[in-house]
N, C-alpha and C positions, 0 to 999 in steps of 0.2 A: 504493500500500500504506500509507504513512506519512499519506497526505491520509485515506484509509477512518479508521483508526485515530482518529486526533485527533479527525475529525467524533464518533466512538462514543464516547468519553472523553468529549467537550465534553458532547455530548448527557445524556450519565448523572449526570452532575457536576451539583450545585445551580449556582446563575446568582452567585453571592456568593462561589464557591471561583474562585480563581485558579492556573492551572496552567502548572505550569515544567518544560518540555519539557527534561530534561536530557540535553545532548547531548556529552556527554565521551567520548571516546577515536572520539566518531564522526564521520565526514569531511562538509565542507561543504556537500558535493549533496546529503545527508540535511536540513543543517539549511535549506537553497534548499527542500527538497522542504517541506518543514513550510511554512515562512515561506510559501510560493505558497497555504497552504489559508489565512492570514489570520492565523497563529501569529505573536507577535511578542517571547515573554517565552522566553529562553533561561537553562541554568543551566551552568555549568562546574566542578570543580572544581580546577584545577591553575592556577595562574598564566598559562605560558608557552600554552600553550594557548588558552586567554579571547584573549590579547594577539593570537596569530598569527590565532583565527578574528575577532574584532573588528578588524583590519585589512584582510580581503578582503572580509567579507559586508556587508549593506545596513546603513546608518547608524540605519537608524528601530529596530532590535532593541533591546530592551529586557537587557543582561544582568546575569546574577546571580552574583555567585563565592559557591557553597556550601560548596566544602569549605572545611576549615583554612587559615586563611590565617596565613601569617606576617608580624612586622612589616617585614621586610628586603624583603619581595614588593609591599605596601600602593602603592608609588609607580609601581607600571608599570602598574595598573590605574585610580588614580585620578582619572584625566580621565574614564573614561567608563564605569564601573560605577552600575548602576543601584542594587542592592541588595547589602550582604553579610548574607550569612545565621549566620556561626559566629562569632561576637564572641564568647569568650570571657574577655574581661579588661580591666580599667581601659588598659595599658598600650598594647594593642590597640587600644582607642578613641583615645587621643591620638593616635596615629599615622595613622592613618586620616582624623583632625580634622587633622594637620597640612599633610597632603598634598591633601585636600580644600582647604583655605586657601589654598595654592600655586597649586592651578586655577582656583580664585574659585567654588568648586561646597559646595553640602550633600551630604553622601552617607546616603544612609539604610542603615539595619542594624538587622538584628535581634540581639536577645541568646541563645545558643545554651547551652540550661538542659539539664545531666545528666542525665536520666532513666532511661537503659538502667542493667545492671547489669554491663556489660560495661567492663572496663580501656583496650577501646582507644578508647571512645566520648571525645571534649572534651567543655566544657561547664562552667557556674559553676552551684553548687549553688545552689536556692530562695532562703536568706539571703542568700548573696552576689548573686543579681539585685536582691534589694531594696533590699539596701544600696549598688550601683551606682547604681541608678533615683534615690537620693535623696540620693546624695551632690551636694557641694557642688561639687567638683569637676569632675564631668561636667555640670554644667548651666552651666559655663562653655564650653563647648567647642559654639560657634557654627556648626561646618562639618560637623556629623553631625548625624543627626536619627535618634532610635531609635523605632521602629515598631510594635514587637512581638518575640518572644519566638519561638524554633527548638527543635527538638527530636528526638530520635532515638532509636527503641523498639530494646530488647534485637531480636535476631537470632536470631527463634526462631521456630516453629511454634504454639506454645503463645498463642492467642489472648486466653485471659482474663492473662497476663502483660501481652502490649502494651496490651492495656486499659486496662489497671489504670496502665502507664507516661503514656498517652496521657493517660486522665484527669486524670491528677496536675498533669501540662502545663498544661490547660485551666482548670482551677482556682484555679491560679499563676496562669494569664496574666488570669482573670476578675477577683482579688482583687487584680491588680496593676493594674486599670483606671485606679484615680482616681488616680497617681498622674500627673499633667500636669503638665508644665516646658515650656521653651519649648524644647526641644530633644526632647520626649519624649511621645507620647502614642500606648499601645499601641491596635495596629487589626487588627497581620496574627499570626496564627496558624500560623507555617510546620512542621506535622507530615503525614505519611505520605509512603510512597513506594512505588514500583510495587505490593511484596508486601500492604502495608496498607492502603493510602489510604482505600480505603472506611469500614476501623475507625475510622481517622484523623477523618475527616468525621463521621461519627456520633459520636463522642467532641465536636468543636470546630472542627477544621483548617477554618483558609475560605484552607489556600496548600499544595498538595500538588508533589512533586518528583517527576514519572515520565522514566526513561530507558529501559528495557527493554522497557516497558510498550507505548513508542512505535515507539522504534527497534531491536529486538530487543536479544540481548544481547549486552555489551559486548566491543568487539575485544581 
């Protein structure tokens, strides 16, 4: 079921989009079941979770912490995260540089930019990406490497809203291209997720997050 699926996603999906099988709150033989069709980019969003499935499944997974990550959490992941996706703050990056440093590892991350209109969404506003990307500050910080830019549309039905949020993203992240440091040069576009993706991709996204999509919905 889950092998059909993925082939149908992969298949419809341009060749340049990258897809993060997000599999939280869902048990291991889902994520075995995936990994067997050649799947190898997982995403989680809880800490303890990532930890306990990154200690039983196959070592070659690629994984992603999407959601909110805190700084007190930063160290139980940092040997072997591939990606984080919700970097919302200067403080956040030290921390993640520090603990990286301790592993002898870079960690890549994305900056997780506001969009929605929504109170419970995270995220650092347009300016303050900029002003992150060109402080002086962060181009010190040797053990993170920033990638690109995340994003998350209001929660709505209302198509020309996410649009219009998705765009906005896209735009940001196009005008934010040139700025290149040695710790920093955006590539990855991480918006849409099961409900949107498609608007997502037409809008920019070449990094979409499906969970329900794939593995039904959530336990």
């Amino acid at each position: 079921m889950i092998k059909n699926i993925l082939h149908s996603i992969k298949s419809s999906i341009p060749d340049y989009v990258t897809l993060v099988a997000v599999s939280k709150t869902k048990p291991p033989e889902d994520i075995l079941e995936a990994y067997k069709t050649g799947h190898r980019i997982f995403g989680e969003n809880k800490v303890q979770e990532l930890v306990e499935k990154y200690e039983i499944l196959p070592k070659d997974i690629e994984w992603h912490m999407i959601g909110h990550l805190q700084r007190n959490k930063v160290k139980y992941i940092a040997s072997f995260v591939q990606l984080i996706h919700g970097v919302d703050s200067l403080k956040l990056l030290k921390e993640i540089n520090k603990q990286a440093q301790k592993n002898n590892r870079i960690i890549h991350c994305l900056l997780q930019v506001k969009i929605a209109k929504e109170d419970s969404k995270y995220g650092l506003s347009a300016a303050n990406v900029k002003s992150l990307l060109e402080s002086p500050e962060v181009s010190q910080l040797k053990n993170i490497y920033i990638e690109g830019l995340m994003g998350m549309a209001t929660f709505t039905e209302n198509d020309e809203q996410i649009k219009k949020e998705f765009t906005l993203l896209a735009s940001l992240f196009d005008n934010l291209k040139a700025i290149h440091t040695k710790n920093c040069k955006l590539k990855t576009l991480s918006m849409g997720m099961s409900g949107d993706y498609k608007l997502a991709i037409t809008c920019g996204s070449n990094m979409i997050r499906l969970g329900s999509t794939i593995f039904g919905e959530r336990n």
